[in-house]
Structures are given as C-alpha cells and as structure tokens.
C-alpha angles and dihedrals in degrees: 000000000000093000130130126247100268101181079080119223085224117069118202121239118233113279084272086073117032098180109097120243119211117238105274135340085249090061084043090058096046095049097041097055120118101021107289133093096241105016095107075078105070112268091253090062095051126087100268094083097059089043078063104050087045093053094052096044086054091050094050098053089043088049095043091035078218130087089210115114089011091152088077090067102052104021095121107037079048091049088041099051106025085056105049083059089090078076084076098061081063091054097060104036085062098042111255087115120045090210132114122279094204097049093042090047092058098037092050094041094051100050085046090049095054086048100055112012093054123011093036094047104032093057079179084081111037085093090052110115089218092077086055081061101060097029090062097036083064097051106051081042087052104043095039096047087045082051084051093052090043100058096032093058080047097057086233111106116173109218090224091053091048090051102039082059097056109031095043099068077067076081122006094061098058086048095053094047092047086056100047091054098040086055090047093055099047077057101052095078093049086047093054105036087050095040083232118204089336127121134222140204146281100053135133096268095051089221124125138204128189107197077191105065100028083063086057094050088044082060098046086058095075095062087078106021092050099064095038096054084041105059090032080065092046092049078050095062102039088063109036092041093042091047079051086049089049103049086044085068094048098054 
C-alpha cells in the first residue's frame, strides 16, 4: 500500500522540549556516518532516488505535453529504488531504525510487489494512468517523510515539514491506494487470459496456483487494512500536531 512509515523513526521529546530526538545515540550514529542525515541508511534508500523519479516524471510530462504513458519515463530509477527499500526491513530487524518490522515489511513488500509482480510483468498495463496515481503518490510520501528524518537529525524541524508529513497522507494515501488497485484490476483480464504465474493440474507435485485469484484477494485485503493504517495515520497526527500546538503556547 503507498503509506509512510508511521511508527515514525523520530520520537518526540516531552512538551519541555518540543525538538524531536531520535531514538537512541546509537541510531544517531548509525544514521549520521559518512557525511550525510540519513546515509547511514544505504544511498538508494535516501531521497535522492525519489528527487529523481519526480524530476523525471516532471520532464516527461514538460517534453510529451501529456501525462499519458508516463512509466516509460521512470520505470528504472522507480525498479532501482523502490527495490533497494527492503533494505529497510534490515534496518529495523537490527536495530538502525526503531520502527516496526511487521508494518515496514508489509509496507515495503507490497510496494515491491505491485512493481514487479504486476506492472513489470503484465506490459498491457504500463500505459494505464492509474499507475501515475500511485507513482506520484510515493514520491511526494517519500520526499517529503526523508525531508522529515533529515531535519529532524539536524534539530532543525521546519513546522511546515512537520506538517506536510502528517496532513498529506490525507491525500496522498488514498491516491496512492486508488492507483495501486486500479492498476491491479486492469491486470486482472491479461492475468487470466495468459494464466499468468499460475499453475495447473495435473503436475508432479500435485499442488496448484491460480495468479488470478490470489490478485483478487490482494484486492479484497484492503477492505480491512485500508481503514486500520488510515486512521492509525489520522490518531498520529492528532497527537504530534496537537503536542507542536501545545509547546507553541508555552513559548
């Protein structure tokens, strides 16, 4: 699903303090190697990557004069780093990153899923304008939440950045979703015309697989997951927004 990791990596200080700490100065170390905010965490993962899918997508548009077949345009840089996030499922299991394991598993995998298992493999859809929805829905998540990590492991957290990160999910999330199942569906014919990765029987192993069917329960799966993460997101920003609100009066 194209969500943010909302078990955030920075953790807010009491209202004393009102600058957020990251989780421990082990996790500060980590982070801060090598010259950079967040290049502890391998350069793929940085924002970099997604500057350069947004730029791409912008001159794309600028050179077609059309936002039509846009993929085209970005299809490695958004294979290369969306990809290399699994890195970040290592990250938390050892400790660089205080975030969930579980959550950023599933965030991660199911980005990585969408990349590869559908729009990569099914070409029918890569013209499809749903994927512009969910493509660009990542990349404003992702700038905006490695602009987040930066400042904040500078001690110098813009309010509007702090803002941006948690009010534009408002918007961006259901985007993103809408594209990712929109991009499923228009799948769905090709998968099942094709037989796509499924398997048949009879075989020696007297196991069987229908693609077909496992992309409409994919699908199903957001009923109840979409709601949960959402309003998770919505509780999130309720209380950080509200703390920020709180040590603005007593200053």
């Amino acid at each position: 699903m194209a969500s943010e990791d909302w078990i955030p990596l920075i953790q807010h200080g009491g209202s004393d303090s009102g600058q957020p700490r990251v989780g421990s100065a082990k996790s500060v170390s980590a982070l801060t190697q090598d010259g950079g905010p967040v290049a502890g965490l391998p350069k793929i993962q940085g924002p970099d990557g997604w500057l350069v899918i947004a730029v791409g997508l912008v001159r794309a548009y600028l050179a077609k004069g059309s936002y039509h077949s846009l993929y085209y345009s970005i299809e490695k840089p958004l294979k290369f780093f969306q990809t290399g996030a699994l890195l970040e499922i290592l990250h938390c299991a050892i400790g660089i990153v205080p975030s969930s394991v579980v959550l950023t598993s599933f965030q991660v995998m199911s980005r990585v899923f969408l990349i590869w298992a559908v729009t990569h493999s099914v070409k029918e859809v890569q013209t499809e304008d749903s994927i512009l929805l969910f493509v660009t829905a990542w990349t404003v998540t992702e700038i905006i939440r490695y602009s987040f990590y930066t400042f904040s492991l500078l001690n110098h957290l813009p309010y509007l950045i702090k803002w941006a990160r948690y009010t534009l999910f408002i918007v961006l999330y259901p985007m993103g979703v809408s594209g990712e199942l929109l991009t499923i569906y228009a799948a769905l014919p090709f998968v099942r015309q094709a037989g796509l990765y499924s398997i048949s029987l009879p075989n020696k192993y007297n196991f069987s697989f229908d693609y077909y069917a496992f992309l409409i329960l994919i699908m199903i799966s957001y009923i109840p997951l979409f709601p949960q993460l959402y309003f998770h997101m919505i509780h999130q920003r309720r209380k950080v927004l509200s703390r920020t609100e709180e040590h603005k009066k007593f200053e």
